[in-house]
N, C-alpha and C positions, 0 to 999 in steps of 0.2 A: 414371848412377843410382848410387846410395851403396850400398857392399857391407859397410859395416859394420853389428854386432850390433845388431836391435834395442831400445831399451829393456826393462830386465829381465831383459834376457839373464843367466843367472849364471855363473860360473866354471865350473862343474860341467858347465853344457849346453854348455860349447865344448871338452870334455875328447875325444878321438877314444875310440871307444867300439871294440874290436877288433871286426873284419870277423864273425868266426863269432859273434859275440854281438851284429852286426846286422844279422845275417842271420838268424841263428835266432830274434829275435825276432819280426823281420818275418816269416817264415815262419808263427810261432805264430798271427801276423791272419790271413792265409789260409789256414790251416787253417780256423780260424770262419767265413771267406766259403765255403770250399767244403761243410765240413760244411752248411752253413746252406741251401745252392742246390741242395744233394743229398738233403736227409732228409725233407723235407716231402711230395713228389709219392707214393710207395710208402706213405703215412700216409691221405693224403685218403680213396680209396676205405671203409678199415675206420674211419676218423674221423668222416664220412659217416651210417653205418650210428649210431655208438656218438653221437653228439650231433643226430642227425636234421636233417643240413644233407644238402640236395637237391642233385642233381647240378647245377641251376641253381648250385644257392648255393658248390659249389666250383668251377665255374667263375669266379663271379664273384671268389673268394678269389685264383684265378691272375690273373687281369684287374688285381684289385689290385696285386700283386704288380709288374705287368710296367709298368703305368701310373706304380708307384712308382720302379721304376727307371731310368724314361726322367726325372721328375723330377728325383731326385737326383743322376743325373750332374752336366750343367752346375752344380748347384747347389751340390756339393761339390766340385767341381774347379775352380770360379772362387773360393768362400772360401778354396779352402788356397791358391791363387797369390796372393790379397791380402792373409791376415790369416794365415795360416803353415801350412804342411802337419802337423805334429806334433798341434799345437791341433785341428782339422777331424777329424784320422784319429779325435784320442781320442775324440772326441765321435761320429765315426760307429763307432767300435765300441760307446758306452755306448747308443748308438740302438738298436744289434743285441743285443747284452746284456739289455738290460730288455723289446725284443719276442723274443728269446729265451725269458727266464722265465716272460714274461707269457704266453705260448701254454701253458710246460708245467703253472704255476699252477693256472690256471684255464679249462680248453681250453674255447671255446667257441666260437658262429658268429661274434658281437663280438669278442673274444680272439684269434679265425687272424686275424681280418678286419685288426684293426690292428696286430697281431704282425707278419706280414709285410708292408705295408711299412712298420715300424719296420726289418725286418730289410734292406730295399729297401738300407737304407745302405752296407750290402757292395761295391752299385757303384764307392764312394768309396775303398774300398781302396788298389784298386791304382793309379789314379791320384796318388795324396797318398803310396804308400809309394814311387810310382819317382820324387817329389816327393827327398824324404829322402835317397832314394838317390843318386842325379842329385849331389846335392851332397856328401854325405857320403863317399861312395865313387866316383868316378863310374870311375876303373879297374876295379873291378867290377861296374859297371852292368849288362851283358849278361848275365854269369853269373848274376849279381844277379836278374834278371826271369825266367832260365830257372831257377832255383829255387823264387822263389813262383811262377809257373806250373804248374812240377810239383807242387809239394804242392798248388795250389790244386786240378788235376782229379783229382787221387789223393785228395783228400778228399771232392770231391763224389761219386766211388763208392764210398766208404768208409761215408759216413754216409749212403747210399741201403741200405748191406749191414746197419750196426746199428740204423738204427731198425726197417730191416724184421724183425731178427732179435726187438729188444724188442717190435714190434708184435703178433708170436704170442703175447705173456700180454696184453696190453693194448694198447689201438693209441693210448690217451694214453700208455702208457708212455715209448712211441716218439719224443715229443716232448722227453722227457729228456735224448736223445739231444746234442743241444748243448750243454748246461746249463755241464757241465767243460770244453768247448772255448772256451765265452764268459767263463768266469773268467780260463783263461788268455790271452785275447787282452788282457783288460783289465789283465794284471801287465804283458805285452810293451808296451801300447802305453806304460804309466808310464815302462819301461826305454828306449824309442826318444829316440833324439837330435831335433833341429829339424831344417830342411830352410834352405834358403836366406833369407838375409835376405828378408822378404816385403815387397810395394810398400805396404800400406794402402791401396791404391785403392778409392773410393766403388764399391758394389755399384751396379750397373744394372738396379735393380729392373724399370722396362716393358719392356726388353727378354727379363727373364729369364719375365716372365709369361705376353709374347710367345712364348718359344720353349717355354716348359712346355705353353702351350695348345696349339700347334702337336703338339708329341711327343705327347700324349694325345691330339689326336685321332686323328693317324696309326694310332697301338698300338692305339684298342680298334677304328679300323675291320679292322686285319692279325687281331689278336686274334677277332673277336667279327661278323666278316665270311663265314665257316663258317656260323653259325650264325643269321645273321642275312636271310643270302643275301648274294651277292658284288653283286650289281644291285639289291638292296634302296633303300629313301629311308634308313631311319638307316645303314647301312654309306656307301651315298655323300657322305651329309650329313655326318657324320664325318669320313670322309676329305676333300671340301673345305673344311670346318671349318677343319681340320687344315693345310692346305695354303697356305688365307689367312692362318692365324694365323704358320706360317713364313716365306711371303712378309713380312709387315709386319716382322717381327722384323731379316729380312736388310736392309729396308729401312731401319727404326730406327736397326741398329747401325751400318751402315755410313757415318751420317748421325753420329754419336755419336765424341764425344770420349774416352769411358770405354765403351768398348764390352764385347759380355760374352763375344765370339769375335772376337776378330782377325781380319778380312776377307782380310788381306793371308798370315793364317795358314794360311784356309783351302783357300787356292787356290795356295800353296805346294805343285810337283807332289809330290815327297816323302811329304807328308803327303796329300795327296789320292790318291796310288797306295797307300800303306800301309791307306788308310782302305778303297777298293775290294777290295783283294787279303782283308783283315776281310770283309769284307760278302760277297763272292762264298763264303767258303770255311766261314765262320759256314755260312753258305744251305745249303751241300752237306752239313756235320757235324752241327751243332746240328738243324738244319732236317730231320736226318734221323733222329733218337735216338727220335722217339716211333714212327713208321712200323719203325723195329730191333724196337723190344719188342713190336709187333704182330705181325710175321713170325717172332720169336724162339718168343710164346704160339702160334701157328696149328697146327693138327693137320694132319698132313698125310692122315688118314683122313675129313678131313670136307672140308676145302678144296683140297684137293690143292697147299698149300705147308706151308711152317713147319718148325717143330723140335718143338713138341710141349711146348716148356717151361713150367715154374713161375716162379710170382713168385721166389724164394731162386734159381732155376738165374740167371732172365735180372735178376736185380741182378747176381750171379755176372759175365757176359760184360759187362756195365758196368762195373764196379772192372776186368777183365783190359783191357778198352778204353783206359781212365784208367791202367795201371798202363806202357801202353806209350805212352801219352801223357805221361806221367814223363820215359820214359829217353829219348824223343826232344826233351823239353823240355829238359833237363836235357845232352844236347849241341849246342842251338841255337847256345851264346856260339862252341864251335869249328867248327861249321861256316861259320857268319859269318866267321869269320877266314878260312879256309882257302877256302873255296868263295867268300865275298862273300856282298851284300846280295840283287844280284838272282838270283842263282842257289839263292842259297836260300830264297829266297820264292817262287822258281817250282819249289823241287821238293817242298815242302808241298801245292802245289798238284799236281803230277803223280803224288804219290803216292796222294793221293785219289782221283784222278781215277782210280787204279791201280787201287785197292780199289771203287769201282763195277763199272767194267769186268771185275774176275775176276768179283763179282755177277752180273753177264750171264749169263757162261759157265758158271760151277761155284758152285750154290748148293744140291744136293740132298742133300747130306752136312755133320753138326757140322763135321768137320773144312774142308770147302771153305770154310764159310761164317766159321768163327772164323779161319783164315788173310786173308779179307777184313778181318773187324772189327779183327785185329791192323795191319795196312796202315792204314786207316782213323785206328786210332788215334797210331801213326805221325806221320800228316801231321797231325791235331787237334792233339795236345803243341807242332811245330813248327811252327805257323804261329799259333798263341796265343802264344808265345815269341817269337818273330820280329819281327811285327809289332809286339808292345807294347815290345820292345826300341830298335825302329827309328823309332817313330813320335813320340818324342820329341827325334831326336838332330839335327832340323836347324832345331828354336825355338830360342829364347831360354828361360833359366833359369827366370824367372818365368814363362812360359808351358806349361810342364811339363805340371802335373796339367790344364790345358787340354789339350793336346794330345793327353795318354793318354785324357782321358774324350772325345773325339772318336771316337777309337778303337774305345772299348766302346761307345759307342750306334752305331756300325758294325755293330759284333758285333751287339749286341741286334737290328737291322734285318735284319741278315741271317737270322740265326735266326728271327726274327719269318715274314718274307715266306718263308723256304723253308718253313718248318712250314708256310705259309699252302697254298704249291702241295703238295707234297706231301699237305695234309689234301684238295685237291681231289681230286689224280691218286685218291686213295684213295677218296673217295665214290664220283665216277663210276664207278670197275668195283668196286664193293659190289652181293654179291649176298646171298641167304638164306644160303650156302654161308660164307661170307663173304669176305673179301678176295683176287681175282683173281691170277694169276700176271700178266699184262695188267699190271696197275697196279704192282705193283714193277719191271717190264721199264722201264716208262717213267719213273719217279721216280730209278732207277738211272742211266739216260741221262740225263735231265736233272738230276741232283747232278752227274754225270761232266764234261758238257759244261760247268757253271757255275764245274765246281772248275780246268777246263782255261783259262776264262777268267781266272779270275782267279792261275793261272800263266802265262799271259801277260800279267798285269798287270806282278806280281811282276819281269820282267825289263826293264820299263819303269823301274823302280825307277833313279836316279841321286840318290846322296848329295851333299850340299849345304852349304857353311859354314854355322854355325848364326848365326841373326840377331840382334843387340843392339838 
C-alpha cells in the first residue's frame, strides 16, 4: 500500500506540529465532546417545564440522542479510515457546533430533537483524533489518549456543574453553556495536522445500512424496553429486528470485497478482549450513574436510604467522580508500562469491583459513601484510558478509527444494557416509600460481579504484531 502524501497535500500540512500544540489542540475537541454529553441531562427536567415538552417527549430526545450515536460511529470511523481522519474530525465538530447553537438559538422540542443528534457526532472524536494521533506522534500515543480521556470526563462533570448553575436564572440559559467550547473546538480542529495517508476506498453503503439498522434496533429496544415492557411485542420486535438486521450485515460483509468492519479484525482476540473488558466495565460505571443520583437525592427520613442531596450537591459528587477519573486517566500511559497491558486492565476492573463491594458494607455515611465514589471513579478514568489506548495497537494503520469506534459502541452497549438492568433491579423493589435498600444490595452485587468479570477478561489480554 502507498505511504505517500495524498494529493493536495501542502508543505505546510507535513510540517511536525510540537507535541504540546497537538495535544492541546486535541484536548480543546474533547473538551466540546464532554461538555456536550454532560450539560444537556441536568437541563431537560426545567427545559421540560419552560417549552412544555412531556416527559414522553424527553425521553424520546434521549432515544434520539443514543440512536444517533450508535449511527455515527461506524459512520465516522470508516470515512476518516478511507477519505482522511483531519477531514471527518472537522466536519464532526461543525456537526456539533451548529446543533450546539441551534439548541441555544432557538430551544425548542424540534431544536433539542435535532440538536442532539447533530451533537450525536462527538462519537467520532476520538476515534479520528487517535486516527491523527497514531501517526503523527505515535511515541506519545498512550499518554496521548490518557490525556483526552481525562479532559474528556472532567468535562462532562464540568459542564453538568455550569449549565446547572446558568439553569437557576434560566434553564435555556443553560444551553449556552457550550456555545464557547464549540467555538474553540472549531479554531483546534483548523490547527490539527492529517492523520495517515488515507486508502480512498469505495464506502459500503448495504452494509453500513445493514449494520445502522441493526444498532437501532438493538438501542431503542435496551433504551425503550423499561418502558415498553421487557416481554412486550414492540421491545421484542425491535430487538429481533435488530438482531436480523446484524445478522445480514455480518453476513454481507464477510462475503464483500470492501467491507465496512474487517472480519478478520473483529475476531482478532486483542481486539475482541479490549472490546469485552469496555462492555463489562461501561455495564458497572456508566450503567451505574443514574441509580448514584438516585441514592445520592433519597431522604433517608422517608425511605430509609440516601444522602438527602440537591441537584448543585449531587452534580457536585459527579465532577469529584470525573476529577478522580482525570488523575487515574492521566497515569494510565505509566502504569502500562510498568505494570503491562493485562494487569492493568484487570485492575480497572478490580478497583470497581472494590468500590461496590465497600457499597455493600459502608454506605450510611457522606463520608463511607464518597470514599466508594472516589474508588469508583478510579477504575472509570483507567479503564476508559486503557482500553481506548490498547484497542487500536494491534491493526493496521488505516484500520485505526475502525477499531477505536469498535470500541465505543462497546461502551455505549455496555452502558446501554447495565442502565437497562439496573432500571429493572430498581423497579421491582419501588415501593411508595420509594427505592428499597433490597434493590441497591443487589445492583451493587451485580456491577461488582460484572466489573470482576471483566478483570478477568482484562488479564486474558496478549498483545499482538500489528497486521499490514
Amino acid at each position: 500500500m502507498s505511504t505517500q502524501s495524498p494529493p493536495g497535500t501542502d508543505v505546510a500540512d507535513r510540517r511536525r506540529l510540537p507535541i504540546t500544540a497537538l495535544l492541546g489542540s486535541m484536548a480543546l475537541v474533547e473538551l466540546l465532546s464532554g461538555v456536550t454529553q454532560g450539560y444537556l441531562t441536568p437541563l431537560l427536567p426545567s427545559l421540560g417545564e419552560g417549552l412544555h415538552i412531556t416527559q414522553a417527549g424527553q425521553t424520546r430526545i434521549y432515544l434520539l440522542s443514543q440512536l444517533a450515536f450508535a449511527v455515527w460511529t461506524p459512520l465516522l470511523a470508516k470515512l476518516g479510515d478511507s477519505y482522511g481522519y483531519r477531514r471527518y474530525l472537522r466536519i464532526s465538530i461543525a456537526l456539533v457546533a451548529v446543533g450546539t447553537l441551534l439548541m441555544a438559538v432557538r430551544p425548542s422540542s424540534l431544536t433539542l430533537s435535532v440538536g442532539v443528534v447533530l451533537q450525536a457526532a462527538v462519537v467520532g472524536f476520538m476515534p479520528l483524533l487517535i486516527g491523527i494521533l497514531r501517526h503523527r506522534a505515535p511515541e506519545h500515543r498512550r499518554s496521548g489518549v490518557g490525556i483526552l480521556v481525562g479532559v474528556l470526563t472532567a468535562a462532562v462533570g464540568l459542564g453538568g456543574v455550569v449549565s446547572g448553575s446558568l439553569s437557576e436564572h434560566s434553564a435555556t440559559l443553560g444551553l449556552w453553556a457550550a456555545v464557547p467550547v464549540a467555538v474553540l473546538a472549531v479554531v483546534a480542529g483548523l490547527v490539527l495536522p492529517d492523520g495517515a495517508p488515507h486508502t480512498g476506498e469505495r464506502f459500503p453503503v448495504l452494509q453500513f445500512v445493514l449494520l445502522a439498522s441493526g444498532l437501532v434496533g438493538v438501542v431503542t429496544a435496551l433504551s425503550l424496553g423499561g418502558e415498553w415492557g421487557w416481554t412486550s411485542l414492540r421491545t421484542v420486535g425491535a430487538l429481533v429486528a435488530g438482531l436480523v438486521m446484524l445478522a445480514a450485515w455480518i453476513a454481507t460483509d464477510a462475503r464483500s470485497t470492501t467491507p465496512l468492519v474487517s472480519m478478520r479484525m473483529l475476531t482478532t482476540p486483542p481486539v475482541a478482549i479490549v472490546s469485552g473488558v469496555t462492555f463489562c466495565l461501561a455495564f458497572s460505571t456508566i450503567g451505574f450513574f443514574g441509580a448514584n443520583a438516585i441514592f445520592l437525592g433519597s431522604s433517608p427520613a422517608r425511605s430509609g436510604i440516601g444522602l438527602a442531596y440537591g441537584p448543585q450537591a449531587i452534580a457536585l459528587v459527579a465532577l469529584a467522580l470525573n476529577v478522580f477519573a482525570l488523575g487515574s486517566s492521566l497515569s494510565t500511559a505509566t502504569l502500562l508500562r510498568r505494570l503491562g497491558e493485562r494487569y492493568t486492565l484487570a485492575l480497572s476492573g478490580v478497583v470497581i469491583a472494590a468500590a461496590f463491594l465497600s457499597l455493600l458494607v459502608w454506605h450510611d455515611t457522606p463520608t463511607q459513601y464518597l470514599v466508594a465514589i472516589a474508588l469508583l471513579g478510579l477504575g472509570f478514568g483507567g479503564y476508559q484510558a486503557s482500553t481506548r489506548a490498547l484497542c487500536v495497537e494491534c491493526v493496521a494503520e488505516t484500520d485505526t478509527a475502525m477499531a477505536a469506534g469498535i470500541n465505543e459502541l462497546a461502551l455505549s452497549f455496555g452502558a446501554a444494557i447495565g442502565a437497562s438492568v439496573v432500571g429493572a433491579i430498581i423497579a421491582a423493589h419501588q415501593t411508595s416509600a420509594g427505592v428499597t435498600l433490597h434493590a441497591y444490595l443487589w445492583l451493587w452485587s451485580v456491577c461488582a460481579v460484572v466489573a470482576l468479570v471483566g478483570a478477568g477478561l482484562g488479564l486474558c489480554y496478549r498483545a499482538r504484531e500489528v497486521q499490514q
